[in-house]
VEXDREN-185656 format. One record per residue (C-alpha): residue number from 0; residue in three letters; x, y, z. Coordinates in steps of 0.001 Angstrom, whole numbers, plus 524288, in hexadecimal, padded with zeros to 5 digits. Layout:
BEGIN
<node><pos>NUM</pos><code>Ala</code><east>X</east><north>Y</north><up>Z</up></node>
...
This chain:
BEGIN
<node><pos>0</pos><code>Unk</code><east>89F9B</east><north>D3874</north><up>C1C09</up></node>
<node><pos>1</pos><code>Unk</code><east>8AB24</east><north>D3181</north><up>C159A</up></node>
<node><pos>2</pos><code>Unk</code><east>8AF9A</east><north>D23C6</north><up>C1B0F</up></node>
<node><pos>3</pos><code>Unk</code><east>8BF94</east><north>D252D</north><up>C1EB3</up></node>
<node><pos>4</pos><code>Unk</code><east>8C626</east><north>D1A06</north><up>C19CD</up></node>
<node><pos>5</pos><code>Unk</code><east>8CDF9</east><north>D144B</north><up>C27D8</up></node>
<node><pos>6</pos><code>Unk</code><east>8D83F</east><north>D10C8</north><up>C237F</up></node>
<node><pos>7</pos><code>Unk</code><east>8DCF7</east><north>D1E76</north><up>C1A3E</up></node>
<node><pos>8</pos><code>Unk</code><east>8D705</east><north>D2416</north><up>C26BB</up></node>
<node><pos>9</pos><code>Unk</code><east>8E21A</east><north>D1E07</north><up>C3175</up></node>
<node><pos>10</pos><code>Unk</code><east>8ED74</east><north>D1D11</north><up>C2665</up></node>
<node><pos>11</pos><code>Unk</code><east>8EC6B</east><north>D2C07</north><up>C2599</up></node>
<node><pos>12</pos><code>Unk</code><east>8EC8B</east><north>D2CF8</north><up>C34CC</up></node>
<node><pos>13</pos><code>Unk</code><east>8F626</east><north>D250C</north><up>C358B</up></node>
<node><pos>14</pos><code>Unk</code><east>8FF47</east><north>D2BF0</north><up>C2AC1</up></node>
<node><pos>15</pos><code>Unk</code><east>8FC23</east><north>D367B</north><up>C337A</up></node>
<node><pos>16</pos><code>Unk</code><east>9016C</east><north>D3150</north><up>C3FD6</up></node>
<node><pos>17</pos><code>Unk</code><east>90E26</east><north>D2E85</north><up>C3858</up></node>
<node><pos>18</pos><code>Unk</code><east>90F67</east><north>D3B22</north><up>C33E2</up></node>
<node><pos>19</pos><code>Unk</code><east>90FC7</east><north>D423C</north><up>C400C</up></node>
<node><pos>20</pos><code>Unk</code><east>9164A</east><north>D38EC</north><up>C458B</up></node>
<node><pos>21</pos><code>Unk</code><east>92245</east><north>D3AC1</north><up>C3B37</up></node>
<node><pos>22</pos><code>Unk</code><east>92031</east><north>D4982</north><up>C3C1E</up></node>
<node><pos>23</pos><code>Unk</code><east>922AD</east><north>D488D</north><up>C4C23</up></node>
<node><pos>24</pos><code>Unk</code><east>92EAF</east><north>D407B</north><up>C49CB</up></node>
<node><pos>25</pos><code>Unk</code><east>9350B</east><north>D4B95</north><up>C40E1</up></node>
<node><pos>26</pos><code>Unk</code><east>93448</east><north>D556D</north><up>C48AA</up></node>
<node><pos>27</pos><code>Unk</code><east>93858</east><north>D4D14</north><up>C55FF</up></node>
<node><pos>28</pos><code>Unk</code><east>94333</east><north>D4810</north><up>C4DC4</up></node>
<node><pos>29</pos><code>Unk</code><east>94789</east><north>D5423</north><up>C4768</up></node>
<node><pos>30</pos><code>Unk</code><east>94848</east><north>D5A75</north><up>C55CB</up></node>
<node><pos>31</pos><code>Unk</code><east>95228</east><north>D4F88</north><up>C5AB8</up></node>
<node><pos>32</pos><code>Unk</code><east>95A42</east><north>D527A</north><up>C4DDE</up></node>
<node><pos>33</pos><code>Unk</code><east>95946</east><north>D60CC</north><up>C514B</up></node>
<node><pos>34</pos><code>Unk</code><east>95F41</east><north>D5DB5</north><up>C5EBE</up></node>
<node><pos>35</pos><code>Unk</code><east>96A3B</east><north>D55A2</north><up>C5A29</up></node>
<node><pos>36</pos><code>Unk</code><east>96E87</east><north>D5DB5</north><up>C4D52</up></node>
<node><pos>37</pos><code>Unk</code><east>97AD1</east><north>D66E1</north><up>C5097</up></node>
<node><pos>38</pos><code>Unk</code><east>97E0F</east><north>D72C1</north><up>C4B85</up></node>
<node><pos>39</pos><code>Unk</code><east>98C70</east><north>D7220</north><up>C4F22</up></node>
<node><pos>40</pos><code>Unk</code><east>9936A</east><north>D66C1</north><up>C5544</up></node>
<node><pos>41</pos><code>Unk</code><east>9A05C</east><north>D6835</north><up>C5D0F</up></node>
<node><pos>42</pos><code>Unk</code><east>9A8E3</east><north>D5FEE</north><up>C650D</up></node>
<node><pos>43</pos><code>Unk</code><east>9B1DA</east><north>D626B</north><up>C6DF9</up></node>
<node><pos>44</pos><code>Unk</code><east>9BA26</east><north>D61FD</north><up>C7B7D</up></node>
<node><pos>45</pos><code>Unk</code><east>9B311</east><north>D66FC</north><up>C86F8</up></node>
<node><pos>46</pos><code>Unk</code><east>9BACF</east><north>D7283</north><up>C8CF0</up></node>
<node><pos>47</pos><code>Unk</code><east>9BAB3</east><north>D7B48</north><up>C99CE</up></node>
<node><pos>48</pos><code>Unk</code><east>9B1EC</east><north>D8718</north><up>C96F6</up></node>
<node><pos>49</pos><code>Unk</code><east>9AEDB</east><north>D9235</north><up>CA021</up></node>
<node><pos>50</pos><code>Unk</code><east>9A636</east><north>D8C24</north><up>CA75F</up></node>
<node><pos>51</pos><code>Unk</code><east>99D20</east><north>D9661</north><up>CA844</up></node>
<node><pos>52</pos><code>Unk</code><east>990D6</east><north>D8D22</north><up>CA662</up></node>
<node><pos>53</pos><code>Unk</code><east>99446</east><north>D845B</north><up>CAF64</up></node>
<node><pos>54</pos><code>Unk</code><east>99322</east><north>D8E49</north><up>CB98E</up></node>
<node><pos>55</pos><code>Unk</code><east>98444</east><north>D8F8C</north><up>CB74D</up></node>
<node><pos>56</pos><code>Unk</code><east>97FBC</east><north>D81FA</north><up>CB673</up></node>
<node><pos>57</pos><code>Unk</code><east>9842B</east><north>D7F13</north><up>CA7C5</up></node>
<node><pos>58</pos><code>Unk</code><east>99150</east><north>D79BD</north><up>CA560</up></node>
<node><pos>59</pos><code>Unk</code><east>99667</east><north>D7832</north><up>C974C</up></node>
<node><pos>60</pos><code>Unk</code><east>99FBC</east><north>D6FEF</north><up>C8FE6</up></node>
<node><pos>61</pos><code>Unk</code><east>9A580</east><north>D79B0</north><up>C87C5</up></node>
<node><pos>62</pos><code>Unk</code><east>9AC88</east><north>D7621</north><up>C79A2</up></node>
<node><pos>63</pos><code>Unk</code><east>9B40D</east><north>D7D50</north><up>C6ED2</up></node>
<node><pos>64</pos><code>Unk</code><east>9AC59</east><north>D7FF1</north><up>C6348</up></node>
<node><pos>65</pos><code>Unk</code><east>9B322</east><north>D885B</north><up>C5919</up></node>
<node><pos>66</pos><code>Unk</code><east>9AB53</east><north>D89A3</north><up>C4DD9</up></node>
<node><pos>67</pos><code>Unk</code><east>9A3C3</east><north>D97DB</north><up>C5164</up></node>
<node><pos>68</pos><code>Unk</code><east>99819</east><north>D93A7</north><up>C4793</up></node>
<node><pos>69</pos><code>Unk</code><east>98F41</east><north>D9640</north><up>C51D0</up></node>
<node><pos>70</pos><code>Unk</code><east>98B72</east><north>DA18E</north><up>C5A23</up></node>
<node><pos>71</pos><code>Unk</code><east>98B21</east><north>DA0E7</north><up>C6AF3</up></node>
<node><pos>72</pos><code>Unk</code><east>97EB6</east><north>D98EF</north><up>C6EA6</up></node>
<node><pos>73</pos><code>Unk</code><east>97AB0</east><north>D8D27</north><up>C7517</up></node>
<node><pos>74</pos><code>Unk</code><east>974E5</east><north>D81F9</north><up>C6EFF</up></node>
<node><pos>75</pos><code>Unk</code><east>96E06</east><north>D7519</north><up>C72B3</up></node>
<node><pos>76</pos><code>Unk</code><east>979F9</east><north>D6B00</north><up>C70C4</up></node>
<node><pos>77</pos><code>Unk</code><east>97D72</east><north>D5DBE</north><up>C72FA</up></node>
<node><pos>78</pos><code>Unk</code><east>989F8</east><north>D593B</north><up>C782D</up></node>
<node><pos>79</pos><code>Unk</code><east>98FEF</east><north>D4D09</north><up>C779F</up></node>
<node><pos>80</pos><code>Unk</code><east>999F5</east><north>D45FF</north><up>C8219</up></node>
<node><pos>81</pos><code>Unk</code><east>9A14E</east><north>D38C5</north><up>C81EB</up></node>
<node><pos>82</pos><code>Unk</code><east>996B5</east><north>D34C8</north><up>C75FF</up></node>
<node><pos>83</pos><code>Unk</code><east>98943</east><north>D39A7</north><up>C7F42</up></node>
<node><pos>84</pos><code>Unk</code><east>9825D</east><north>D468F</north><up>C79F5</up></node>
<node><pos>85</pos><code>Unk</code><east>97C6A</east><north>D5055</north><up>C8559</up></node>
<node><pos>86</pos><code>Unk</code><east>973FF</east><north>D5A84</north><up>C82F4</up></node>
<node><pos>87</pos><code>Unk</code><east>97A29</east><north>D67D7</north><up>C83CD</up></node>
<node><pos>88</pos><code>Unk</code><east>978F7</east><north>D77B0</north><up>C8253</up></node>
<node><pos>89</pos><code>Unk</code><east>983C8</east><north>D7CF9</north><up>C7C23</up></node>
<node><pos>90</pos><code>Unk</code><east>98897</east><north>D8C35</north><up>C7A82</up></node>
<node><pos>91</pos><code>Unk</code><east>99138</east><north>D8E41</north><up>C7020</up></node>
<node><pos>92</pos><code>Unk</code><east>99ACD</east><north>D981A</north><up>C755B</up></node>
<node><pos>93</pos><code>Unk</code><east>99F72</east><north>D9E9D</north><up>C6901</up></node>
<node><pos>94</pos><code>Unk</code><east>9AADD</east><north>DA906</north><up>C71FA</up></node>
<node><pos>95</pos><code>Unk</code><east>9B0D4</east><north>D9CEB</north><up>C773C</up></node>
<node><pos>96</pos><code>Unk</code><east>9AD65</east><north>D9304</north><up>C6C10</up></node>
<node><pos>97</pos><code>Unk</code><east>9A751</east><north>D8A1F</north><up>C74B3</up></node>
<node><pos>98</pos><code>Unk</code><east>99BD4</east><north>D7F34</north><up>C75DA</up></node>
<node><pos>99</pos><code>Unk</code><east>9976C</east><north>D805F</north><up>C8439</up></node>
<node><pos>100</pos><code>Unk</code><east>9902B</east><north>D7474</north><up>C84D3</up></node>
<node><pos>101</pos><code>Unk</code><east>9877D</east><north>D73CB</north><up>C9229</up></node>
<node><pos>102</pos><code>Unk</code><east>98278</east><north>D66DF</north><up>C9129</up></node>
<node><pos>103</pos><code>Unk</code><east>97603</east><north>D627F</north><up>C965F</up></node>
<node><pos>104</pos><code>Unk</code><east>974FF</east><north>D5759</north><up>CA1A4</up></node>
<node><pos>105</pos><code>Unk</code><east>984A3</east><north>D5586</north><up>CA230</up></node>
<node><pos>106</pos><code>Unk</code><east>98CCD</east><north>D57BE</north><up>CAEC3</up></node>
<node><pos>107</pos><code>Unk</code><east>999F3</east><north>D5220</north><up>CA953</up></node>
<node><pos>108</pos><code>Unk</code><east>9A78A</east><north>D5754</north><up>CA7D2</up></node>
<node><pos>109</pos><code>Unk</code><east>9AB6B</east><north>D567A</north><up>C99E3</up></node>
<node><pos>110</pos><code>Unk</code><east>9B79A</east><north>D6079</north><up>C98C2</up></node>
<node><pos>111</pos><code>Unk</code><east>9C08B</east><north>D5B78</north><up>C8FEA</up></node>
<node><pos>112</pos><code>Unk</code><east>9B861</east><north>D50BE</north><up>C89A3</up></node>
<node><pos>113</pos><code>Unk</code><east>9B1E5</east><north>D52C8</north><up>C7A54</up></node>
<node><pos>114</pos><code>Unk</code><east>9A44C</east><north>D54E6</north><up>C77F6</up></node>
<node><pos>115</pos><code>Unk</code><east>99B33</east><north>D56D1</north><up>C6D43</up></node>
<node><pos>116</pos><code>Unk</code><east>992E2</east><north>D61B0</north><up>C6BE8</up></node>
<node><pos>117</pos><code>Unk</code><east>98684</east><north>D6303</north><up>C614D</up></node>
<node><pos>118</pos><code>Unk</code><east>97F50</east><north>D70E7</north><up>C624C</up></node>
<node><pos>119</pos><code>Unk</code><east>9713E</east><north>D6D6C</north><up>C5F7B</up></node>
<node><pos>120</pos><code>Unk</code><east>96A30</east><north>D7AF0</north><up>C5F03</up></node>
<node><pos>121</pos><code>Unk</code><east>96D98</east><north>D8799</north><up>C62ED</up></node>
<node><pos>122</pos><code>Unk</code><east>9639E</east><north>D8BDC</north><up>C6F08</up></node>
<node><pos>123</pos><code>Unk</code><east>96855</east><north>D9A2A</north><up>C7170</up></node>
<node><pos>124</pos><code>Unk</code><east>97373</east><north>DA46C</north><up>C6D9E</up></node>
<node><pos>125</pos><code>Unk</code><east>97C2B</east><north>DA7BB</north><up>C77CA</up></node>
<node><pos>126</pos><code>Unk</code><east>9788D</east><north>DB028</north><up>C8395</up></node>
<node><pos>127</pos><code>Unk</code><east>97FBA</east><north>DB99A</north><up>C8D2A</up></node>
<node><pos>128</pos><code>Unk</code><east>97A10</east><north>DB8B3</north><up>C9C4E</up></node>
<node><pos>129</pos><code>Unk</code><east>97B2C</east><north>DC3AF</north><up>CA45C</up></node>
<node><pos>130</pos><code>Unk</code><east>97BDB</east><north>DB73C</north><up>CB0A2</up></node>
<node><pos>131</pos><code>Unk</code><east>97FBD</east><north>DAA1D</north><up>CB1E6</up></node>
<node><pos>132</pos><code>Unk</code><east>9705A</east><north>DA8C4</north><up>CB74F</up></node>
<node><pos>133</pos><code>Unk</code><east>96CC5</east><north>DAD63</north><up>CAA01</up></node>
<node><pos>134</pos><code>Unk</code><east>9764D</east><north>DA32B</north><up>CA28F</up></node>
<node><pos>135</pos><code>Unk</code><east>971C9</east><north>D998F</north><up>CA963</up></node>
<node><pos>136</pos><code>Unk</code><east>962FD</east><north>D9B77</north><up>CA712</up></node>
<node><pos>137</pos><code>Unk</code><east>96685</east><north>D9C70</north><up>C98E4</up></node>
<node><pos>138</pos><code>Unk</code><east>96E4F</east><north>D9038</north><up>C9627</up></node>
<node><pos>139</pos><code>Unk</code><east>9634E</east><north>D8ADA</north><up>C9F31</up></node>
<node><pos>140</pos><code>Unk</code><east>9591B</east><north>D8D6F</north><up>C951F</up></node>
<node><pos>141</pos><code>Unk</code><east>963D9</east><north>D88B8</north><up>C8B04</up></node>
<node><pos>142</pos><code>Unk</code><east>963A6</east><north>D7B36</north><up>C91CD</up></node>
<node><pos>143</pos><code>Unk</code><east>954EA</east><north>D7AD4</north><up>C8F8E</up></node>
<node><pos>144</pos><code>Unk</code><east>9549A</east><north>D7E30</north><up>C8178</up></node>
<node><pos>145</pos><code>Unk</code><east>95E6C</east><north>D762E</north><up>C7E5C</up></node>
<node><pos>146</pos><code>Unk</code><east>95791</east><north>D6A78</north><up>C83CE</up></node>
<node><pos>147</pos><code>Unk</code><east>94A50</east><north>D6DF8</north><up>C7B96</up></node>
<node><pos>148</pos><code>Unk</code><east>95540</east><north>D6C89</north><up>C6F94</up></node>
<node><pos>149</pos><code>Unk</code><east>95936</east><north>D5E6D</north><up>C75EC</up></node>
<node><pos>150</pos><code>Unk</code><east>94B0C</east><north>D5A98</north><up>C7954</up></node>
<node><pos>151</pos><code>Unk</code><east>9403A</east><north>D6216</north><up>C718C</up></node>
């Protein structure tokens, strides 16, 4: 039997170490760049909306949006007030050209005052619910898979 030199021995391990190391750092890296990247960015003055989400547990802070690039669906977003960013879900209501922005964790009223709002990724198309019971399941489950987009 051969005689392992020591030292070759624990600089390979150690090269080894490193390496994985560096390879787990990419990918946890490359997922917080994934959550922070928009695909479209749009400001603008909060406004009333219909209100319809608010009577099932998820009210929105709705803003123009004009530019019909994208098709009806709601995304994993963040929105930013006063300079602090919140975590958000956000349906892009492309018949009323509007972000409805239900953010996450935030009881405030902000009619009438500018936010920011970055569309991270797109978590389903739009839906029609035969029940508000039904919409409100749904947009439950959007909550959830929005925050394994913030937090994976």
């Amino acid at each position: 039997m051969k005689i392992v030199n020591k030292d070759l021995l624990f600089s390979v391990l150690l090269n080894i170490i490193f390496c994985l190391f560096c390879i787990n750092f990419y990918f946890r890296s490359s997922h917080k760049n994934d959550a922070t990247r928009c695909i479209i960015k749009q400001s603008g003055i909060v406004i009333q909306g219909q209100k319809i989400a608010r009577t099932i547990g998820f009210p929105t802070a709705n803003i123009p949006y004009n530019n019909n690039s994208i098709l009806s669906a709601v995304f994993a977003s963040v929105v930013k007030i006063n300079g602090k960013k919140f975590n958000a879900i956000t349906f892009f209501n492309q018949e009323r050209s509007i972000l409805e922005n239900h953010i996450l964790d935030f009881h405030e009223d902000i009619y009438g005052k500018e936010i920011d709002v970055c569309l991270i990724k797109k978590v389903r198309d739009k839906m029609k619910f035969s029940s508000k019971e039904d919409a409100e399941k749904q947009l439950m489950q959007d909550v959830e898979n929005a925050k394994k987009i913030f937090h994976p």
